[in-house]
N, C-alpha and C positions, 0 to 999 in steps of 0.2 A: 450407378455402378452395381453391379451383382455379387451379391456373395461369393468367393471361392471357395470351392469345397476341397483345399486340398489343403500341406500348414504352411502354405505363404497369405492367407487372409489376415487380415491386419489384426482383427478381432480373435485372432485364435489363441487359445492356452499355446503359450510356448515353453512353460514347464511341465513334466507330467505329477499325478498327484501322485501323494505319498503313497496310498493304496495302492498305485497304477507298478510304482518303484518296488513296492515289498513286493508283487508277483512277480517283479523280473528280475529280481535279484532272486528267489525261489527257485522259477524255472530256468535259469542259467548258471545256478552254482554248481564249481565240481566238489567234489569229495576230498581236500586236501589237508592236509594239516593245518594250515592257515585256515581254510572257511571254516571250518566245525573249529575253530576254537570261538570261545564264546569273546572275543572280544573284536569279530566281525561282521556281529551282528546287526542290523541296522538298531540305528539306540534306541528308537521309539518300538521295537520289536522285540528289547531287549528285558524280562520281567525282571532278573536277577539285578540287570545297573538299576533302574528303575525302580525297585525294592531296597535299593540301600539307604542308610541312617541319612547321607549326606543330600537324598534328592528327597528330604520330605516336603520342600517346600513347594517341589513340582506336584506333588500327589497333593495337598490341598490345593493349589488351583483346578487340579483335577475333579477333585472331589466336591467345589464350588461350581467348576464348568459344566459340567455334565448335566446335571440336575436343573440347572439356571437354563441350557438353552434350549432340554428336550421340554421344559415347560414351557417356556415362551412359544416353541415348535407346534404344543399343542394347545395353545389358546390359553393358556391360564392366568386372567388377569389378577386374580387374590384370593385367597383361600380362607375357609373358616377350620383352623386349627384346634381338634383336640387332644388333649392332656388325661392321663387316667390310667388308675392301678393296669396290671396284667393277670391280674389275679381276681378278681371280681366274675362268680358266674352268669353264666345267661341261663335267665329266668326258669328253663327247663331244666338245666343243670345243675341248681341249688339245692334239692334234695336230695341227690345224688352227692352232692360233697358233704355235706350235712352226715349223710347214712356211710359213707366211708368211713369218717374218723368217731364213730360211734365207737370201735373198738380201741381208739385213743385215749388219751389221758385225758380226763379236765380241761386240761390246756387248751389243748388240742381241738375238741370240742366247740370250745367258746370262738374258736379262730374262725373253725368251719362256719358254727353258728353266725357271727357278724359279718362274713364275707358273703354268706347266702342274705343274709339282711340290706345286704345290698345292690342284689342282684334287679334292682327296680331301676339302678343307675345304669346298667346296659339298654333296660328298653327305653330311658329317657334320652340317650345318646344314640343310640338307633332313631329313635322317631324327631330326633334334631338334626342329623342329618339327614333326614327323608324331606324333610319340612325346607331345608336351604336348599336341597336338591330340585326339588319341587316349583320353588318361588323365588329363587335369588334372580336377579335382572343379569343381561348382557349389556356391556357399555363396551363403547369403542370396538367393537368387535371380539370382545373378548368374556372368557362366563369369570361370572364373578361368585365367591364365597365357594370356592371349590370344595369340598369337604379332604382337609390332609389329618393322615392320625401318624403315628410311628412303625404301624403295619403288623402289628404281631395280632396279641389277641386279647380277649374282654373289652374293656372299652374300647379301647383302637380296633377293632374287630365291628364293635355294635357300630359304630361311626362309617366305616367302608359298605357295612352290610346296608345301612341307611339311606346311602347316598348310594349302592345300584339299586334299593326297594324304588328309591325315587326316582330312578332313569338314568341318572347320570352316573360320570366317571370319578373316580376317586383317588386321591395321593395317598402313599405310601412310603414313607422316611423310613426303613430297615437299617439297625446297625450289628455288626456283627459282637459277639460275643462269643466268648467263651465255650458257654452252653449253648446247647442245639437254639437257634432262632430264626424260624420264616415268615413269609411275609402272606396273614390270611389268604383265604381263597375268593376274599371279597374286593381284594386291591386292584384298578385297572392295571392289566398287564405293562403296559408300556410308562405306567405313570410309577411302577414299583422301583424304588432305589432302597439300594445298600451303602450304606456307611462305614467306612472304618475310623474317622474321628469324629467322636461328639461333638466338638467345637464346629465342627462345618454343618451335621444338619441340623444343630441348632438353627445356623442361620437361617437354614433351609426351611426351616420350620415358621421362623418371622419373615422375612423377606418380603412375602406378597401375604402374609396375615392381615386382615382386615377384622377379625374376631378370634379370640381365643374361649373355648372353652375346656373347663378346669373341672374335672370329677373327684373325688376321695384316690387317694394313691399314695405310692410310699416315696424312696427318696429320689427317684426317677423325677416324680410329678413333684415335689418338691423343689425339685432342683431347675426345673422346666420355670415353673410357676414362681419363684423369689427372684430367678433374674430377667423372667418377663416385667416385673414390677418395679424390680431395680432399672432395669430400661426406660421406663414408662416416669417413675422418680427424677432420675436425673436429668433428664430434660433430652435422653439419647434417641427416644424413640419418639413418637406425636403418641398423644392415647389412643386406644382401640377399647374396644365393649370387650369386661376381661368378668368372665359370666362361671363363679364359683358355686358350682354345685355340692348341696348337702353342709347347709351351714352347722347342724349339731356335730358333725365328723369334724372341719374347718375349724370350731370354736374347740374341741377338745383338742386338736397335736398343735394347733397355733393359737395363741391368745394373743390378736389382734389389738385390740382394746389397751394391753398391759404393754404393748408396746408403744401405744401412742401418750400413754399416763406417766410410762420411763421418760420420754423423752426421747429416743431415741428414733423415731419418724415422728411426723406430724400426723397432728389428729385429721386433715385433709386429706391424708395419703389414703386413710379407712376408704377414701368415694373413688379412687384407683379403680375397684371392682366392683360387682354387683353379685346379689344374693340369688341364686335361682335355684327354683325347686321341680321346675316342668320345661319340657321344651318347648312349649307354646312361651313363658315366661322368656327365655333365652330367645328367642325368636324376635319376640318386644323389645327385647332389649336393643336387638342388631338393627332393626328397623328405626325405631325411635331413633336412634345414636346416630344414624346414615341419612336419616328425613326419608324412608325410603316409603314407597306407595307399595309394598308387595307384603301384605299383612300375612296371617298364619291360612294358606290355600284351605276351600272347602271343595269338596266332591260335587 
């Protein structure tokens, strides 16, 4: 039997879609007091109902959906996740912050100084994601160890710039704030999201993680980085290679160690993560950890 090309074929949409419904409800409204009041609006068209206290629980599925299916749309089977100040120069930039707050106070000074001191943590996150970018495997049809940062800038920045040095595309987890915040110029356009609750790109953030990596940061990466662990502790998550960069920074704002002496975790929790000081080091790690055959690529 032949297909009919008219809508009595069996197989036809016999509803129209929602988008198909918002244009004819557009192009057939009159001008009445009843249309232009805003409670004739089609409701998914509607920003103001939609924006109310009572549908937040519709804006996180939202804010879950979106993200979950244009990744899957674009092949993303797992991501290699990092964590890190926003405030950390790149490498060219550190004498330049250095020589601004010259006419600062002491304080002031010493801030500049140890943030330019660690301006060697952007090109080690730069050249970790060049290196996953580079060498991570496809399985199932899908790339794997995608490089995701949170989209803004300094490490999240070295990590996107990495991962196109290396060819590939890159995630970007943006959340809005208060203060001005965009999403580098190094994020693939269609893999860039914005966020309005934390609680959801966090998920966003572990979901498809297969590695974390963890630079010096304040209470942003803090806050990233204790309930990655706490996950990985309580038996919520399976472990993944959780790769903390700049152990003399780590051993001064946390003391490890005097937590496992308290009592207060187990001294087995310290093997949680591992110490890295090179991206060829974090690289070992991810491989080791996965059995994987894709060591640190030579030219």
């Amino acid at each position: 039997m032949s297909e009919r090309s008219d809508d009595r074929g069996l197989t036809d949409r016999k509803f129209y879609k929602a988008k198909q419904e918002a244009a004819f409800s557009e192009a057939a409204i009159m001008r009445t007091p009843q249309t232009q009041h805003p409670a004739y609006r089609l409701a998914f068209q509607d920003p103001d109902f939609l924006l109310r206290e009572d549908l937040r629980p519709i804006r996180f599925q939202l804010e879950l959906l979106k993200p979950e299916m244009l990744l899957e749309e674009a092949g993303v089977g797992s991501t290699l996740v990092f964590y890190g100040s926003a405030r950390i120069p790149a490498p060219d930039q550190a004498e330049a912050l250095v020589a601004a707050a010259a006419a600062g106070d002491e304080g002031a000074q010493a801030v500049a100084r140890s943030l330019a001191d660690k301006a060697k943590y952007y090109d080690e996150a730069r050249r970790l994601a060049k290196l996953a970018s580079e060498c991570a495997p496809i399985e199932q049809g899908k790339r794997q160890f995608v490089v995701c940062s949170g989209g803004g800038p300094s490490i999240m920045e070295a990590a996107n710039r990495g991962a196109l040095e290396g060819g590939a595309e890159s995630v970007g987890l943006n959340i809005v704030l208060p203060h001005e915040q965009a999403p580098n110029r190094f994020v693939t356009p269609y893999l860039s999201f914005n966020f309005h609750y934390f609680a959801l790109r966090k998920m966003h953030f572990l979901i498809r993680a297969r590695a974390v990596a963890v630079f010096p940061g304040g209470f942003g990466t803090l806050d990233e980085l204790m309930e990655l662990l706490t996950l990985i502790q309580t038996g919520k998550m399976k472990p993944i290679p959780i790769l903390l960069f700049g152990k003399q920074f780590w051993d001064r704002v946390i003391n490890f160690e005097a937590l496992a002496e308290e009592g207060t975790i187990n001294r087995d929790d310290l093997n949680l993560f591992s110490w890295c000081e090179t991206a060829e080091e974090a690289w070992q790690c991810i491989t080791d950890f996965y059995d994987l055959d894709c060591g640190v690529c030579t030219d």
